[in-house]
C-alpha positions, 0 to 999 in steps of 0.5 A: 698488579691488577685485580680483576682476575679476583673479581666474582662474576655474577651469572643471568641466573643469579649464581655468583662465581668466586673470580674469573679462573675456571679450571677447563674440562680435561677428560680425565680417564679416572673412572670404573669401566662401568663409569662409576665416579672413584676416590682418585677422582674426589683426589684430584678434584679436591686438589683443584679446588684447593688451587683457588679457581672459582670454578672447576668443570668437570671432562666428559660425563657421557649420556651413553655408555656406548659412545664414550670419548675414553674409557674411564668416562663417568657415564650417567645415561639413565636414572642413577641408583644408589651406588652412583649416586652417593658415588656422584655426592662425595666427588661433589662435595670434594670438588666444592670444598673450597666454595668454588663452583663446580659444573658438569660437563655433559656430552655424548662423543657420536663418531668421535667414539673409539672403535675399542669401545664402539665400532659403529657409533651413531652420529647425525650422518655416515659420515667417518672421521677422516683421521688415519689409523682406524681409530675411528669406524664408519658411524651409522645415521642416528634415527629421529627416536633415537636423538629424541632418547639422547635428548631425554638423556641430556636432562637425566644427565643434568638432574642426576648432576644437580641432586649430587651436589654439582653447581650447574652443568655445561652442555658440550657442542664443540670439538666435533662430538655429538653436537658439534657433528650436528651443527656442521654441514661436513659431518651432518648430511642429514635431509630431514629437521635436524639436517640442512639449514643452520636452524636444523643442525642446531635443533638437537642443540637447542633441545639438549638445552631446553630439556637441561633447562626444564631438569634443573629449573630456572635458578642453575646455571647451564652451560654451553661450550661451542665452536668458534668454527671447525677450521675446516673447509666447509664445515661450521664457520664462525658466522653460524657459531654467532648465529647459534649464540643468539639462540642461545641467549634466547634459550636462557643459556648463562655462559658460552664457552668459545672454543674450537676445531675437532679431531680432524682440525685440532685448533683447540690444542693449538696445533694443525690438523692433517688439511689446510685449516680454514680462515675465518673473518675476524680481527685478530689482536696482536696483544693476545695473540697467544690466547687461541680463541679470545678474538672470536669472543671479542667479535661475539660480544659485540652480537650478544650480551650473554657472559663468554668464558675463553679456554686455550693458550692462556699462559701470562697473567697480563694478558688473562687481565686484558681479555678480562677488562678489555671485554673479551672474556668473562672468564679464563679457562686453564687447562693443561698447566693444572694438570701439574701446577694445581694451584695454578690460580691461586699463584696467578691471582698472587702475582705469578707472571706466566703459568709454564708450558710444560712440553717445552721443558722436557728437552727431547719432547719439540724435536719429537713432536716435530718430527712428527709433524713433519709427516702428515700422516703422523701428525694425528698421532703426534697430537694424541702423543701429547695428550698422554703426557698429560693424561698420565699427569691425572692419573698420577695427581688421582693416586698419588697427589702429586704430578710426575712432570720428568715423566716422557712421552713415550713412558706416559703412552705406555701407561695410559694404554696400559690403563685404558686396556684395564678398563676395557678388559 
């Protein structure tokens, strides 16, 4: 057994990371209506932290209460008072109990915001999200002031983050939020700066990250997380994803997260959207095959020299430990199997062969899914099905400590409408 997955990672910055294992970003649903950080969420972080990662990132920290991705964000988008602050320093302190780093995900979710907390969000264009259901509602252009607030938020964000005990931040520009509507031609139609060009549509990018920057000065890390491609056909591609990585590089950026897709496009979740997903020209590896997006890291490292952190479909120990010496990662993200194996890192680094796939053991779950999928209309719904076993999962291992993996899918829906419904009450 080798033991690269042990080694620590010595970032730009000068920030060490214990070993290669991060937890990935998972949004969790765990805070107060008002976004205030809770004790189930110190519970469940300080679980993680036990597991042995060497870094924990945080889901979703909205820089706008009116465009949450889901009701129980924290949201920090202003300057916090007390309460949130001593909210923010206790979840941080149980997050890095174990010495691991934990990073903030900071991110604003644009017009991949829910009509049941916003029904017209802002976004780069109006430009809806084009997934039945109305779940979603047509957005309004954002005006040039209104990006400069968001932009200011951005670094509020970071510094609030930074003061309460967070080890660096990670700025979300993937998975069709915000940034990433920015950065694609599909959902950015916009004609002034921030619209056009590749070097347009990543101008709000690049100044959420000069603004983080500036707020926590030169010795913390910052974090991007970025699209591979959108896998859509005419959207971001991967060629403009590697152009905006060597911006990045240039902007003082630590650590790229390569990731992909969007709500329309769910590649990041291993599944297909409701269109035909778009190829792109990269050489695939058949020995990581099951590793999502770890051939685009491999393509990009040849283009850039800043660390890459890769998330989706890592399953076998082996095949963690070839991306990692092979140069296709710098370090693994684990998501879904920590949502009930919370040591997930712990065991792979003591030999553990293969982290389960925890769908697949619940006996009825594929030939509902399938079903599911079986019909286009549905297959949105069916990925959001899935999430909600995972969700009440958190919600579970917040309350209680513990996950519930005999839970089904359909009991799991219930619950976590029922909890969103609360919140939103």
């Amino acid at each position: 057994m080798s033991d690269v997955l042990s080694q620590p990672l010595t970032l730009p910055c000068g920030v060490v990371v214990p070993n290669r294992l991060s937890k990935a970003a998972m949004t969790e649903g765990l805070a107060t209506s008002s976004g205030l950080p809770t004790p189930e969420l110190e519970r469940l972080y300080k679980l993680w932290s036990e597991g042995g990662a060497g870094m924990l990132l945080s889901g979703n920290i909205q820089v706008d209460a009116d465009h949450l991705e889901r009701p129980g964000n924290v949201v920090i988008d202003k300057e916090p008072d007390d309460t949130m602050k001593a909210a923010l320093a206790s979840w941080a302190t149980a997050a890095t109990s174990n010495g691991n780093q934990f990073w903030a995900q900071i991110s604003h979710a644009g017009r991949q915001t829910q009509t049941n907390v916003n029904k017209q969000p802002k976004a780069p264009s109006a430009v809806k999200v084009g997934l039945p259901g109305g779940q979603f509602g047509k957005p309004i252009a954002l005006t040039t002031e209104e990006i400069a607030d968001i932009v200011r938020r951005f670094g509020v964000c970071a510094a609030a983050c930074k003061e309460a005990g967070f080890t660096g931040v990670q700025i979300h520009a993937a998975h069709g939020y915000l940034l990433s509507q920015f950065l694609s031609p599909r959902s950015n139609l916009r004609g002034d700066n921030y619209g056009g060009s590749l070097e347009n549509r990543a101008r709000a990018l690049l100044e959420c990250v000069a603004a983080v920057r500036s707020a926590v000065g030169p010795d913390f890390p910052v974090a991007v997380k970025l699209n591979s491609a959108d896998f859509q056909k005419g959207g971001f591609a991967f060629e403009d994803s590697l152009q905006v990585a060597k911006w990045l590089e240039h902007a003082s950026v630590d650590l790229i997260e390569i990731s992909g897709g969007t709500y329309e496009q769910p590649k990041l979740l291993g599944v297909e959207g409701l269109e035909e997903a778009e190829e792109q020209n990269v050489q695939h590896s058949t020995k990581m095959r099951e590793a999502y997006f770890v051939d685009f890291a491999i393509a990009m490292q040849e283009k850039v020299s800043i660390p890459l952190m890769v998330t989706g479909g890592f399953r076998h120990r082996d095949v963690m430990e070839q991306a990692v010496s092979s140069g296709g990662a710098d370090l693994i993200g684990i998501g879904r199997p920590m949502c009930v194996m919370t040591d997930a890192p712990k065991q792979l680094m003591n030999g553990l062969d293969e982290l389960p796939r925890y769908e697949r053991e619940l006996a009825f779950f594929p030939t509902w899914l399938s079903f599911l999928n079986a019909i286009k209309p549905l297959r949105a719904m069916a990925t959001f099905g899935v999430q909600f076993w995972f969700y009440a999962q958190l919600d579970e291992l917040g309350t209680n400590g513990q996950a519930v993996p005999e839970i089904s899918p359909f009991s799991a829906t219930r619950r976590v409408m029922a909890l969103q419904k609360k919140l939103l009450a």
